[in-house]
C-alpha positions as a printed Julia matrix, in Angstrom:
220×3 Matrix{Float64}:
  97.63  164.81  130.77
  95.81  164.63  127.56
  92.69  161.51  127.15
  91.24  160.9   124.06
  87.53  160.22  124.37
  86.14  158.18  121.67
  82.27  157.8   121.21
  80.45  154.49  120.27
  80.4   153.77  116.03
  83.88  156.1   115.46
  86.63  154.94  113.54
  89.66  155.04  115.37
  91.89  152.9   112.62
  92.68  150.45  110.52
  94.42  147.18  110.64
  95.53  144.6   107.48
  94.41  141.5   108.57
  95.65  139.83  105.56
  99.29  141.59  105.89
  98.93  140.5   109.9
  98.04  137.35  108.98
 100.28  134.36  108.95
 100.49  131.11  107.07
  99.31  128.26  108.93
 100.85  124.65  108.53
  99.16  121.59  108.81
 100.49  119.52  111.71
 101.41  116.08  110.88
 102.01  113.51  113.48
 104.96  111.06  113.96
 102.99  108.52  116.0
  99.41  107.23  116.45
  98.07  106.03  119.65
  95.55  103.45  119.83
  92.39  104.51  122.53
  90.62  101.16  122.59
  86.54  101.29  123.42
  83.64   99.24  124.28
  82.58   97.18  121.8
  80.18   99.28  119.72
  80.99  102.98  120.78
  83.25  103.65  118.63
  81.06  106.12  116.38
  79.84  107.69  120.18
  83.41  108.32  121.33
  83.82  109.83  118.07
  81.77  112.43  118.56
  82.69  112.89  121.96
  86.27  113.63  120.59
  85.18  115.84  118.61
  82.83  117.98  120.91
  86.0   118.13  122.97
  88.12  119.39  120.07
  90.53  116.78  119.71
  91.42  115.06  116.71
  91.2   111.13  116.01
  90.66  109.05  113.14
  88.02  105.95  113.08
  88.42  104.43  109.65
  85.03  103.07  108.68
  83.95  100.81  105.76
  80.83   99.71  103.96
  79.17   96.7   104.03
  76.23   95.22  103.08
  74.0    92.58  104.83
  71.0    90.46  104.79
  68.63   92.22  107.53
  65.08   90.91  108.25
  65.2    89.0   104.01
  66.69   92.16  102.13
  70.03   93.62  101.84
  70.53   96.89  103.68
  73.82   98.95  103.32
  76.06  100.6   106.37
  79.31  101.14  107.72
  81.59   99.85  110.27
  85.1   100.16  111.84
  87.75   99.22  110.02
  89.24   97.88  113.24
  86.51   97.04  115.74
  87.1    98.96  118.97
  90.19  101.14  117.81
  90.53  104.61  117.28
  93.33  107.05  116.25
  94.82  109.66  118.31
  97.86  111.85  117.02
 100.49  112.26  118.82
 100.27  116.26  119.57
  97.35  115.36  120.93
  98.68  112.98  123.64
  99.35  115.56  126.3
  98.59  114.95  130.03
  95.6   116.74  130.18
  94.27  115.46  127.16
  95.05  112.33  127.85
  93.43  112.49  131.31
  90.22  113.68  129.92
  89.73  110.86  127.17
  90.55  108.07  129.39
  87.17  109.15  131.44
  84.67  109.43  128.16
  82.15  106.92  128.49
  82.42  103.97  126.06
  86.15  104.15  126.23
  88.36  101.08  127.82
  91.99  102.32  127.72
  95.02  103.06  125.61
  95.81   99.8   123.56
  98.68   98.01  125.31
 100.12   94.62  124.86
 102.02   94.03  128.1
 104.47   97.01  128.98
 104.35   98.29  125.5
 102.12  100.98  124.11
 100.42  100.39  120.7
 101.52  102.81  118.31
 101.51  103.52  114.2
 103.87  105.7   112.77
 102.53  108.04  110.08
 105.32  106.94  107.29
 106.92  103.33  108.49
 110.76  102.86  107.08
 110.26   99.76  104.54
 112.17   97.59  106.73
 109.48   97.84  109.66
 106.34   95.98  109.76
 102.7    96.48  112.29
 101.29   93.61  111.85
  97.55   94.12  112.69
  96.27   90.65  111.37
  96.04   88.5   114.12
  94.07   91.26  116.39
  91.1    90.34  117.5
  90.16   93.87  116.82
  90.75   93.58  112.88
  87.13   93.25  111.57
  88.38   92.77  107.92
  91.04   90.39  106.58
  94.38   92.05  106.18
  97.76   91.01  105.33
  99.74   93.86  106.93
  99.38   97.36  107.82
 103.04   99.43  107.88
 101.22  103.2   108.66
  98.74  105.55  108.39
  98.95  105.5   104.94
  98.24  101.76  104.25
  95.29  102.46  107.05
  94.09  105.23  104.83
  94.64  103.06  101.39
  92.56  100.42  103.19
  89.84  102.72  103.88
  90.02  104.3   100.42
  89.36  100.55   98.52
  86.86   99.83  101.13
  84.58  102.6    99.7
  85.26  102.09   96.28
  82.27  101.35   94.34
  81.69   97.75   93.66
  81.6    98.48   89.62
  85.23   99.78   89.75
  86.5    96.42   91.87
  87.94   93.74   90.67
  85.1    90.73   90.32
  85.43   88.27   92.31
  83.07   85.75   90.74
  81.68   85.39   87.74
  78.2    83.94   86.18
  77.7    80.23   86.28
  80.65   80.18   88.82
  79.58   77.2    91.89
  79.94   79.11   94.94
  79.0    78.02   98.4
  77.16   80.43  101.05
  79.2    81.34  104.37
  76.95   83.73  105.75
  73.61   84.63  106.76
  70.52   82.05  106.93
  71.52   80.02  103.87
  75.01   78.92  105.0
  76.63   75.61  103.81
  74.32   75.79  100.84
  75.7    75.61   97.73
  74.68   76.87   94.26
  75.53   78.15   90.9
  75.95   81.89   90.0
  72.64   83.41   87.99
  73.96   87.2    87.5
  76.1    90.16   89.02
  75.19   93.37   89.83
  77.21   96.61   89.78
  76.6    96.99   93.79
  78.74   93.57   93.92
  75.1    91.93   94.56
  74.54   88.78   92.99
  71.77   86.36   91.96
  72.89   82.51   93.04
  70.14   79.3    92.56
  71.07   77.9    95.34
  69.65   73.91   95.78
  67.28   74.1    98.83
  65.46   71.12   99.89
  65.57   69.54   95.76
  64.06   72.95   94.48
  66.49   75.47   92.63
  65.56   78.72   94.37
  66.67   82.47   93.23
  68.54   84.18   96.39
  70.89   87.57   96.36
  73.56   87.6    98.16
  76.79   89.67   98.45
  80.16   88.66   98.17
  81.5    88.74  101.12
  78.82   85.88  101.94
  79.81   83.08   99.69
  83.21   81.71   98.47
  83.75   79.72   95.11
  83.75   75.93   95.44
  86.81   73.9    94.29
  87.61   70.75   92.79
């Protein structure tokens, strides 16, 4: 019997990778599952996920605050707690190994049924996510992924490109942060959807910038 000996560095052949090579399609779930964490750990079981190789979506959202007298910029979860799992990804074993990350509390149930989101809902089926206490944001309705994703998409649109909410010499009153319940009159906007309100504090007009999630316009 003839053996063919090679030595180390020869060229024994050739193979087309690109002819070998075949097209790879995207996979696109049906369903989303809902794995619920602490509060908090959302961006932690994230990464955790994704160290593990399995795919979820965390739909996050900036905001800005008042922090220590100045405004500071961040994000958050769209939906406080929730996170979304596809469902190729819901196999036994997966499933096995999420459920014991740290940080996470469970599959989001509501009695025996599982929480799911289709990808594409028909039009004449509704999720209604508004009365969650996990919904961070005010929402009407969410039918699927997609309004999820348009959600996320207006979220980070730059303030300049929104639709104004106020406008200058509007009479707004404060909702949030230290100057709550005080009420004043709109000085100027800003294109980061800033703006400059005199609000009446103890008799004395006094310059404060707020954003616009913190104050709401007075009627009547």
């Amino acid at each position: 019997m003839n053996v063919t000996t090679y030595r180390i560095g020869e060229v024994v052949g050739i193979v087309d990778l690109v002819e070998k090579r075949q097209p790879v399609e995207p996979r696109t779930p049906r369903l989303w599952y809902v794995l619920q964490t602490w509060p908090g750990k959302e961006a932690k079981v994230m990464r955790k996920l994704d160290d593990r190789g399995i795919t979820a979506y965390c739909p996050r959202v900036r905001k800005t605050r008042m922090r220590r007298g100045r405004m500071v910029d961040f994000t958050e979860p769209l939906f406080a707690q929730l996170i979304f799992i596809p469902d190729y990804m819901m196999t036994d074993d997966i499933c096995a190994e999420m459920l014991h990350f740290e940080g996470v509390e469970g599959l989001l149930t509501f009695g025996d049924w599982q929480a799911t989101l289709p990808e594409c809902a028909p039009g004449d089926r509704l999720v209604s996510v508004s009365k969650l206490r996990h919904v961070r944001h005010s929402t009407k309705s969410v039918l699927d992924m997609a309004s999820v994703r348009e959600l996320e998409a207006l979220a980070a649109m730059p303030v300049a490109r929104r639709r104004r909410l106020f406008k200058t010499g509007q009479l707004v009153r404060v909702v949030d942060g230290p100057f709550a319940s005080f009420r004043g009159q709109i000085e100027r906007l800003d294109s980061r959807g800033r703006l400059a309100v005199l609000l009446d504090i103890f008799k004395r007009v006094t310059p404060v910038v707020l954003d616009e999630g913190q104050i709401e316009a007075v009627t009547g």
